[in-house]
N, CA, C and O atoms as a GROMACS GRO file, in nm:
protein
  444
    1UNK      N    1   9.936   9.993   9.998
    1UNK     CA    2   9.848   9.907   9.922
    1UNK      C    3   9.704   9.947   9.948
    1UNK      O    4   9.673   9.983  10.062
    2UNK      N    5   9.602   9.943   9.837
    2UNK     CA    6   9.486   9.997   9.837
    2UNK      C    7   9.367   9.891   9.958
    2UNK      O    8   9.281   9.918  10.041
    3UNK      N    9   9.428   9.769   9.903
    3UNK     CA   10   9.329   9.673  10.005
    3UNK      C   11   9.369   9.654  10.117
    3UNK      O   12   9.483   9.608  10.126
    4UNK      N   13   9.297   9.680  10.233
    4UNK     CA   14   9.364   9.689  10.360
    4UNK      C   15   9.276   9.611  10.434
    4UNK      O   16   9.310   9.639  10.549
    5UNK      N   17   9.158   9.507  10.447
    5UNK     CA   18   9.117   9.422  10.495
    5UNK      C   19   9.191   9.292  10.504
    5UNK      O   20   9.130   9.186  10.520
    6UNK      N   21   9.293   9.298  10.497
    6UNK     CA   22   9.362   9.187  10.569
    6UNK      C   23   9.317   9.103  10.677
    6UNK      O   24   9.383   9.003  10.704
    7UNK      N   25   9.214   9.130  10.743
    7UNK     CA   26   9.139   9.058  10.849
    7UNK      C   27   9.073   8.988  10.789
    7UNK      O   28   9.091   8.868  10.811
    8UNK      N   29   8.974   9.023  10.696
    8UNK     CA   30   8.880   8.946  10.594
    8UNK      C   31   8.939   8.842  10.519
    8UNK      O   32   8.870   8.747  10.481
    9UNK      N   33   9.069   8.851  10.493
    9UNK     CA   34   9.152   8.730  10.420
    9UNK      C   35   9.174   8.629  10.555
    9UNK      O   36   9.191   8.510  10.525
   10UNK      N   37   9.174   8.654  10.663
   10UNK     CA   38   9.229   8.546  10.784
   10UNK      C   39   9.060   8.472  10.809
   10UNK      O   40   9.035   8.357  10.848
   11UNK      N   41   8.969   8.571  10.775
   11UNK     CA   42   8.829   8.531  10.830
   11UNK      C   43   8.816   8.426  10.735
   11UNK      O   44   8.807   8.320  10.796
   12UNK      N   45   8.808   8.405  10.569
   12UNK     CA   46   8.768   8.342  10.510
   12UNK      C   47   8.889   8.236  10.540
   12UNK      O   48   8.853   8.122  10.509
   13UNK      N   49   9.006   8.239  10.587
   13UNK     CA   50   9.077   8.120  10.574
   13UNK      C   51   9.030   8.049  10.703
   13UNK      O   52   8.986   7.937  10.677
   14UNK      N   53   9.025   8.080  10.830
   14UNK     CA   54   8.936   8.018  10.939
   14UNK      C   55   8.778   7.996  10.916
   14UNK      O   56   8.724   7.933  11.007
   15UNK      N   57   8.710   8.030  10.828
   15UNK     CA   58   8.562   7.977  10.772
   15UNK      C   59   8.606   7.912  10.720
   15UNK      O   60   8.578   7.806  10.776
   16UNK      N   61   8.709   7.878  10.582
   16UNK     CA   62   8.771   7.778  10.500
   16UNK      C   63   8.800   7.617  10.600
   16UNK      O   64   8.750   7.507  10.575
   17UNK      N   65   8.878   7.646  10.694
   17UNK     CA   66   8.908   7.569  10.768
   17UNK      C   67   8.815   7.465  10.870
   17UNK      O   68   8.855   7.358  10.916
   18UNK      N   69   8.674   7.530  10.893
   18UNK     CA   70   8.602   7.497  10.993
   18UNK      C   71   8.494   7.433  10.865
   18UNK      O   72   8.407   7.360  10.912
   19UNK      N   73   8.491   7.444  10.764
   19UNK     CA   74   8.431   7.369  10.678
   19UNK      C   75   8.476   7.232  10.649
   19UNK      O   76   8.454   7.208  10.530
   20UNK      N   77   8.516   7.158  10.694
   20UNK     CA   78   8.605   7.054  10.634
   20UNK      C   79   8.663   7.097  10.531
   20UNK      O   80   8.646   7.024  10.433
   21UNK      N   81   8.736   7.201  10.511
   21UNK     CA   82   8.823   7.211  10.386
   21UNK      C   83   8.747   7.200  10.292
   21UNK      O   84   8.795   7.118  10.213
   22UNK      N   85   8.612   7.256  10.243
   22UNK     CA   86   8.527   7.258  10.173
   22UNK      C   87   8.591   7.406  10.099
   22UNK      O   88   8.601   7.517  10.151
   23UNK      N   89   8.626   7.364   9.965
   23UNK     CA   90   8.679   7.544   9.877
   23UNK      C   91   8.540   7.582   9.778
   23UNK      O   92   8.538   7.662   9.684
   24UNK      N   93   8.447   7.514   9.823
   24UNK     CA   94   8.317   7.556   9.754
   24UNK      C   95   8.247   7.685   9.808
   24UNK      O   96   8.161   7.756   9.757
   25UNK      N   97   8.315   7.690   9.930
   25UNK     CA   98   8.234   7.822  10.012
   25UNK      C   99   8.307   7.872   9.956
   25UNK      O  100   8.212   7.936   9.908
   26UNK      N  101   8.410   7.923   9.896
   26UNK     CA  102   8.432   8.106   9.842
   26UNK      C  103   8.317   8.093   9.704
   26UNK      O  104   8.246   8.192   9.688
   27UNK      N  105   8.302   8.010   9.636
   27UNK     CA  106   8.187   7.995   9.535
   27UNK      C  107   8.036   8.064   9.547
   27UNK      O  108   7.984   8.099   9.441
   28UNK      N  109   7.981   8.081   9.643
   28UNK     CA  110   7.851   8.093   9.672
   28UNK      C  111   7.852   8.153   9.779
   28UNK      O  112   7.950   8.156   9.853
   29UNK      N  113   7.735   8.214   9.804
   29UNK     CA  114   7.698   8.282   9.955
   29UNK      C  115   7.769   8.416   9.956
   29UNK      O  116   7.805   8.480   9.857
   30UNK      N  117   7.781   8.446  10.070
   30UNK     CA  118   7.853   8.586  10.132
   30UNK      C  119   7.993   8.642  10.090
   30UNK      O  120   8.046   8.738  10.034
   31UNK      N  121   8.022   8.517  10.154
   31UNK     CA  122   8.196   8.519  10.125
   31UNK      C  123   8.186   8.501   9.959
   31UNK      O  124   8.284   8.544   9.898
   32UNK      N  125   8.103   8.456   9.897
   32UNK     CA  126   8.169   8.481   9.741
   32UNK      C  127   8.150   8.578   9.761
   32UNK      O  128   8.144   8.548   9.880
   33UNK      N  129   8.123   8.732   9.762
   33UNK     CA  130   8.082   8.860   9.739
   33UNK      C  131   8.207   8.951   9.812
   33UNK      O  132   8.249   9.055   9.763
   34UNK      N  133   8.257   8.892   9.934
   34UNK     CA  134   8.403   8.943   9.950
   34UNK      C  135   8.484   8.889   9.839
   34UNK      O  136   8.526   8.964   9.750
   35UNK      N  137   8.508   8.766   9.840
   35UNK     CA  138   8.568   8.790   9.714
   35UNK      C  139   8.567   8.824   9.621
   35UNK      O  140   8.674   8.847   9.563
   36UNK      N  141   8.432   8.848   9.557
   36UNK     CA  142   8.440   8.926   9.439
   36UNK      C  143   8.514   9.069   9.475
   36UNK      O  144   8.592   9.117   9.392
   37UNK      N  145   8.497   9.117   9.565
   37UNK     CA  146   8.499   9.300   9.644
   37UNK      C  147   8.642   9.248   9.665
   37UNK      O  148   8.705   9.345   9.623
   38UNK      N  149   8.732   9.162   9.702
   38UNK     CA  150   8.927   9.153   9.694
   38UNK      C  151   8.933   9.152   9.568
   38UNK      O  152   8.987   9.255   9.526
   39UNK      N  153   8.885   9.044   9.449
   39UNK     CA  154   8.952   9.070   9.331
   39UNK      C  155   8.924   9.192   9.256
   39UNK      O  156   9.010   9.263   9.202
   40UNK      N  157   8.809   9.210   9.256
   40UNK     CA  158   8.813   9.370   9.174
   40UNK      C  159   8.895   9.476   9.277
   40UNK      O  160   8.913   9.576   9.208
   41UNK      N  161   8.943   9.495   9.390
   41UNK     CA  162   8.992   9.575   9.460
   41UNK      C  163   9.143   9.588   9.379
   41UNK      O  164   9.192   9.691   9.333
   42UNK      N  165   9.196   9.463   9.376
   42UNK     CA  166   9.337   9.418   9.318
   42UNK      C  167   9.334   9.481   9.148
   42UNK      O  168   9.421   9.543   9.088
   43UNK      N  169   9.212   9.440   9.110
   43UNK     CA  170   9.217   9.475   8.949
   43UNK      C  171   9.222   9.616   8.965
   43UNK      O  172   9.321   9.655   8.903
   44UNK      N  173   9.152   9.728   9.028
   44UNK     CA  174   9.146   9.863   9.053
   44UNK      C  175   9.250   9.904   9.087
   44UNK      O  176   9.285  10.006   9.027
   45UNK      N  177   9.323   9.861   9.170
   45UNK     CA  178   9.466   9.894   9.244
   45UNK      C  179   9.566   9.873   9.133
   45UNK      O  180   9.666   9.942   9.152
   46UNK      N  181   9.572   9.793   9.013
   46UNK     CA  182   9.652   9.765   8.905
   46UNK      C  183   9.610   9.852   8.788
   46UNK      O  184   9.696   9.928   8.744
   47UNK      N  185   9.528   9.852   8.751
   47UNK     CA  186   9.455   9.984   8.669
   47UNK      C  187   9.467  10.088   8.746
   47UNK      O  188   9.403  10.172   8.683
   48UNK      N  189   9.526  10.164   8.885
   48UNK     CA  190   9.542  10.285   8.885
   48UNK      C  191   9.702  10.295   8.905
   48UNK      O  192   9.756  10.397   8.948
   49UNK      N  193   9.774  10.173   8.869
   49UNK     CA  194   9.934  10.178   8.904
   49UNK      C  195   9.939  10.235   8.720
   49UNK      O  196   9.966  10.348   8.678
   50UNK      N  197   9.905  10.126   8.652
   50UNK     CA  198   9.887  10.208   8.515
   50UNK      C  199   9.866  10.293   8.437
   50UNK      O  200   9.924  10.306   8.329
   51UNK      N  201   9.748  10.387   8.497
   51UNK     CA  202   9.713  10.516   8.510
   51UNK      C  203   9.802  10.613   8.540
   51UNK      O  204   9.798  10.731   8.504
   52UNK      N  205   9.871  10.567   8.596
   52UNK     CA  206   9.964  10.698   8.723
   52UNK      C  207  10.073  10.734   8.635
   52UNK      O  208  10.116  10.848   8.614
   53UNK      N  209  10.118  10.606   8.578
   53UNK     CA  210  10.242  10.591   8.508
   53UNK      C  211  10.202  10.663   8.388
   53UNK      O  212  10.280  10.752   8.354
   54UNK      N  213  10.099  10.646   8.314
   54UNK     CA  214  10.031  10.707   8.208
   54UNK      C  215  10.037  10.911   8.195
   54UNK      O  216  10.064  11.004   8.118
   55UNK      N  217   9.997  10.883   8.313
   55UNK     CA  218   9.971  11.078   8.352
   55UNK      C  219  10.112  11.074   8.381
   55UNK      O  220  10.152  11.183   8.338
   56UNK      N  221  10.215  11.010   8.430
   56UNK     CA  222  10.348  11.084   8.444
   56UNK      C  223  10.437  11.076   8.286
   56UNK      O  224  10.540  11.132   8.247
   57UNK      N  225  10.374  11.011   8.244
   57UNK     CA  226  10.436  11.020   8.092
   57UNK      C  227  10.354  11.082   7.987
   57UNK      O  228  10.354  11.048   7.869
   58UNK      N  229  10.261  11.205   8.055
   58UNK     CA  230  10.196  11.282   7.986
   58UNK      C  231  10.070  11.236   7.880
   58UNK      O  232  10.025  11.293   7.782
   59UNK      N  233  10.037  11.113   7.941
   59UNK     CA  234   9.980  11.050   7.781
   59UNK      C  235   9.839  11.086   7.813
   59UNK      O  236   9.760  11.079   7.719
   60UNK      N  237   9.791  11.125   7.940
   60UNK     CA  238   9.651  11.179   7.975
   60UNK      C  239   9.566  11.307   7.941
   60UNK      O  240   9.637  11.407   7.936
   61UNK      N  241   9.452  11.328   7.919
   61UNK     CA  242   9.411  11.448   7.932
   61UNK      C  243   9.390  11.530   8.039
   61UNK      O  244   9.436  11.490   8.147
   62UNK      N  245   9.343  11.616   8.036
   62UNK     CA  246   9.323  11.702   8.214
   62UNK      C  247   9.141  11.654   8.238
   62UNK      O  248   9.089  11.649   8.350
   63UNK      N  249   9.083  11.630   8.132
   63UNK     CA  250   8.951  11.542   8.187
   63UNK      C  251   8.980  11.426   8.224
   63UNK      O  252   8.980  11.412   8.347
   64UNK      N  253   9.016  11.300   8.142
   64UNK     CA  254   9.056  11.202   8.198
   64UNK      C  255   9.134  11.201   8.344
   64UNK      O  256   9.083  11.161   8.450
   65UNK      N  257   9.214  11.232   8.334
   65UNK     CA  258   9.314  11.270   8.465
   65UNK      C  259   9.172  11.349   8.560
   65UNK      O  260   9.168  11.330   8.681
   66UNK      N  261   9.097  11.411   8.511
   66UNK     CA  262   8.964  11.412   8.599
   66UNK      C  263   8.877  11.316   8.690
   66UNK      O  264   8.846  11.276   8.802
   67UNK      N  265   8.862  11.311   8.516
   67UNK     CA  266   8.816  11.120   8.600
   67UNK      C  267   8.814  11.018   8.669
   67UNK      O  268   8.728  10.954   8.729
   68UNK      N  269   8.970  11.009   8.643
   68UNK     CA  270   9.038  10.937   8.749
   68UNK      C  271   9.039  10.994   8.887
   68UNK      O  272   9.048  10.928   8.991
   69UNK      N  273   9.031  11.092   8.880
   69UNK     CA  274   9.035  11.146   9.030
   69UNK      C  275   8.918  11.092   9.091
   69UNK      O  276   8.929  10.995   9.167
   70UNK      N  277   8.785  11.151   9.063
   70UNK     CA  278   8.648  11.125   9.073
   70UNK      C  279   8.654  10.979   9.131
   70UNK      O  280   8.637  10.948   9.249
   71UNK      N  281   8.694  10.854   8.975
   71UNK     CA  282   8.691  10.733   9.043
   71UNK      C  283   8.757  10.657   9.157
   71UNK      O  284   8.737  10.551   9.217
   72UNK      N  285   8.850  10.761   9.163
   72UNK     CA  286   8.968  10.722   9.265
   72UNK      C  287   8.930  10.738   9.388
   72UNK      O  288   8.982  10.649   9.455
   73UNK      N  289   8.863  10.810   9.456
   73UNK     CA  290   8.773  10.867   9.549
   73UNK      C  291   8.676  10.770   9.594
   73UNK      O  292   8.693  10.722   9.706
   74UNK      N  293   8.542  10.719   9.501
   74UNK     CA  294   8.463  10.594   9.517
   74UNK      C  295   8.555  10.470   9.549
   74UNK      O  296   8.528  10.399   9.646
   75UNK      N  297   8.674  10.439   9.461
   75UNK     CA  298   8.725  10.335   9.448
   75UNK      C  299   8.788  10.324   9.594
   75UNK      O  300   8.764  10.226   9.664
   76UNK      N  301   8.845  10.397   9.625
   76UNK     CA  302   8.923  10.374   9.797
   76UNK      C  303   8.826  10.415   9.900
   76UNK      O  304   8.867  10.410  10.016
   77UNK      N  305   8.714  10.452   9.881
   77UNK     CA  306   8.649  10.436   9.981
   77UNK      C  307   8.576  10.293  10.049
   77UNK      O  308   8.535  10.266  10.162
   78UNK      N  309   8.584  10.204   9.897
   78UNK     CA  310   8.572  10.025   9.893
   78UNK      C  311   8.678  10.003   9.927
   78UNK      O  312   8.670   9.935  10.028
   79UNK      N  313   8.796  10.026   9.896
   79UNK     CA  314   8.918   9.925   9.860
   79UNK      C  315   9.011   9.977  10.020
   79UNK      O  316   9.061   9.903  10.105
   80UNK      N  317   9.008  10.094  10.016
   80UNK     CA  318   9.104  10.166  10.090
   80UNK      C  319   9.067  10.204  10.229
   80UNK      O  320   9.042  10.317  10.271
   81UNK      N  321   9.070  10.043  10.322
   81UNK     CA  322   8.957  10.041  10.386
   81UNK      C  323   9.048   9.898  10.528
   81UNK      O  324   9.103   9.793  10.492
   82UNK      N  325   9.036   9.937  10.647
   82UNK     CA  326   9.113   9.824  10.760
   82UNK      C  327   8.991   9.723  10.729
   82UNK      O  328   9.027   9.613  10.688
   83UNK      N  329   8.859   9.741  10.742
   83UNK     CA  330   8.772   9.651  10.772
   83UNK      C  331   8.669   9.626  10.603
   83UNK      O  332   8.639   9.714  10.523
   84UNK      N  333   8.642   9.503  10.597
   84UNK     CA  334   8.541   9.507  10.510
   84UNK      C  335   8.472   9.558  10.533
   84UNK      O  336   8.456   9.558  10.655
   85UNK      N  337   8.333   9.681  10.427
   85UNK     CA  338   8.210   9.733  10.436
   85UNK      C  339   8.151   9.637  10.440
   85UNK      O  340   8.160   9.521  10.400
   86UNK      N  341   8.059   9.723  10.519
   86UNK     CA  342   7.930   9.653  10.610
   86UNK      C  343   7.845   9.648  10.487
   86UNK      O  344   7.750   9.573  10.505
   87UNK      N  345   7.847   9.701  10.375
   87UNK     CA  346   7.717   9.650  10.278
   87UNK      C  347   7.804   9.585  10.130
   87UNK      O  348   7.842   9.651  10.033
   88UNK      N  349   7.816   9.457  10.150
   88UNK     CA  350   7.939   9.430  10.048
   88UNK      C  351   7.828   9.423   9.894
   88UNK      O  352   7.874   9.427   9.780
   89UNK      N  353   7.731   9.416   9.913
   89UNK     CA  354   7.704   9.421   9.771
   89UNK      C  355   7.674   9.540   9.703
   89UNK      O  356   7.663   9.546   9.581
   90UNK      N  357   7.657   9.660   9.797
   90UNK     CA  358   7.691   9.754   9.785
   90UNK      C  359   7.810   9.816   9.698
   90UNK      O  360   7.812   9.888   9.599
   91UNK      N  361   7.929   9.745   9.794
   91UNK     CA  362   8.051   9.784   9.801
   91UNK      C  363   8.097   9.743   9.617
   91UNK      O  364   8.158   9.808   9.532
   92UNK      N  365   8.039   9.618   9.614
   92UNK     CA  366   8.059   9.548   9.520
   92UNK      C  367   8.043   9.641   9.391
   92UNK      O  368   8.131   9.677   9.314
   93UNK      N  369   7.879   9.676   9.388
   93UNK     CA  370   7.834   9.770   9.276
   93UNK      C  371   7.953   9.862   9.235
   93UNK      O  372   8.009   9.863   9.125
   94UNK      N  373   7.981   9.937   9.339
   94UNK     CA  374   8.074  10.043   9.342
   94UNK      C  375   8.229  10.056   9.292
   94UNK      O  376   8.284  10.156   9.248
   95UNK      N  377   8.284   9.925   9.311
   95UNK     CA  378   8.421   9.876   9.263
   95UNK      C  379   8.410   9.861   9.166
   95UNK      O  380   8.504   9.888   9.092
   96UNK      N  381   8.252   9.791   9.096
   96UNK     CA  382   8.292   9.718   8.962
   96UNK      C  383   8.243   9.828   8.854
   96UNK      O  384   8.266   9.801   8.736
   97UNK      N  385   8.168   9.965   8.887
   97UNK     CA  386   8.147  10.044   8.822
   97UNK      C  387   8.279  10.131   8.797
   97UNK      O  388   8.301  10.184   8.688
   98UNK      N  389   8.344  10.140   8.880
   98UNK     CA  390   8.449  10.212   8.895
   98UNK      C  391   8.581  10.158   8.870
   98UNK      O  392   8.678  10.226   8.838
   99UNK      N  393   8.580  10.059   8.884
   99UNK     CA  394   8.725   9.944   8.783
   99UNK      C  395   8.683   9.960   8.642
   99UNK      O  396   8.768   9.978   8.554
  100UNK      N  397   8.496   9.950   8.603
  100UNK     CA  398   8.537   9.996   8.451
  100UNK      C  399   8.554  10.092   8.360
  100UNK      O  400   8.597  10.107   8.246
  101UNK      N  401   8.498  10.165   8.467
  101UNK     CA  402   8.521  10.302   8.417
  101UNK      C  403   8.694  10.343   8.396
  101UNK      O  404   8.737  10.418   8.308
  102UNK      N  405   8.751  10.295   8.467
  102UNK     CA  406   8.894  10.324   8.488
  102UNK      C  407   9.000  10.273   8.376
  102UNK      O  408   9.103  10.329   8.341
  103UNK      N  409   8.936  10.130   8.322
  103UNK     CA  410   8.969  10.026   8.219
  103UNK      C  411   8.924  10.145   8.109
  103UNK      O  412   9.008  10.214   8.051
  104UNK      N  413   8.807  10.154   8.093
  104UNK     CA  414   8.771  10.240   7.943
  104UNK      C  415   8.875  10.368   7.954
  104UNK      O  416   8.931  10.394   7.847
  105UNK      N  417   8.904  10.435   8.045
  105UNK     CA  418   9.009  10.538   7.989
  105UNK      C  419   9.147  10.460   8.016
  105UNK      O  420   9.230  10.539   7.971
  106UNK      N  421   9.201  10.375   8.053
  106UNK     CA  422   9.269  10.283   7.982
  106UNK      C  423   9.302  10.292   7.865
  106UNK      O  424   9.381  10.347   7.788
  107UNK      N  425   9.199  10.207   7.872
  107UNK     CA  426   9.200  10.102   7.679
  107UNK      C  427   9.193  10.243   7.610
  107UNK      O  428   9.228  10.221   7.494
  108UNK      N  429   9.162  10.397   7.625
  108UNK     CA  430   9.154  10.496   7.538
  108UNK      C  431   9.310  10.556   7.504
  108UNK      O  432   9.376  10.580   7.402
  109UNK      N  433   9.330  10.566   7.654
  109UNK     CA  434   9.495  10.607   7.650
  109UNK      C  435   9.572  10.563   7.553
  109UNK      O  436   9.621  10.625   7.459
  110UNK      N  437   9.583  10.402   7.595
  110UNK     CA  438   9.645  10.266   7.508
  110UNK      C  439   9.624  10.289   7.378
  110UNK      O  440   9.713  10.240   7.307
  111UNK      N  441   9.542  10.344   7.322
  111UNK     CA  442   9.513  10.341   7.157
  111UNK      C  443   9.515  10.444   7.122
  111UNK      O  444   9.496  10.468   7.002
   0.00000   0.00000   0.00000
């Protein structure tokens, strides 16, 4: 599996917890920004299960299938990772440029 901060999921459930059970903190602040950086990790990790399947059923080009490489590289260096990055909005930029990039040759394949 591409997301490997599994620690960061126990951190926000013990911050969750020490809040009075307040679920407004994943909303705002810090921890919204990990979460944003898990769900696009998950969306990236599902857009490249799709991909894969795509290039094994020949439906890719050898640029695209380029591409993907390229993004695949940025993308697990966010995603594919024991510890959250130390610069999550950073990290953030980087996933969400690179989840869409991954979607547009997608949606190209697809049609």
């Amino acid at each position: 599996m591409l997301i490997k901060f599994g620690s960061m999921l126990v951190i926000l459930f013990l911050v969750s917890c020490t809040n009075a059970g307040s679920f407004s903190l994943f909303n705002s602040g810090p921890l919204a920004s990990y979460k944003a950086v898990l769900t696009a990790c998950s969306g990236y990790a599902t857009t490249l299960t799709v991909l894969a399947l795509h290039k094994r059923q020949g439906k890719m080009s050898v640029e695209q299938i380029g591409s993907v490489d390229v993004a695949r590289a940025l993308g697990n260096s966010v995603c594919d990772r024991d510890e959250p990055p130390l610069d999550i909005s950073e990290a953030l930029d980087i996933i969400e440029d690179v989840a869409f990039e991954l979607l547009v040759i997608k949606a190209i394949v697809e049609n």
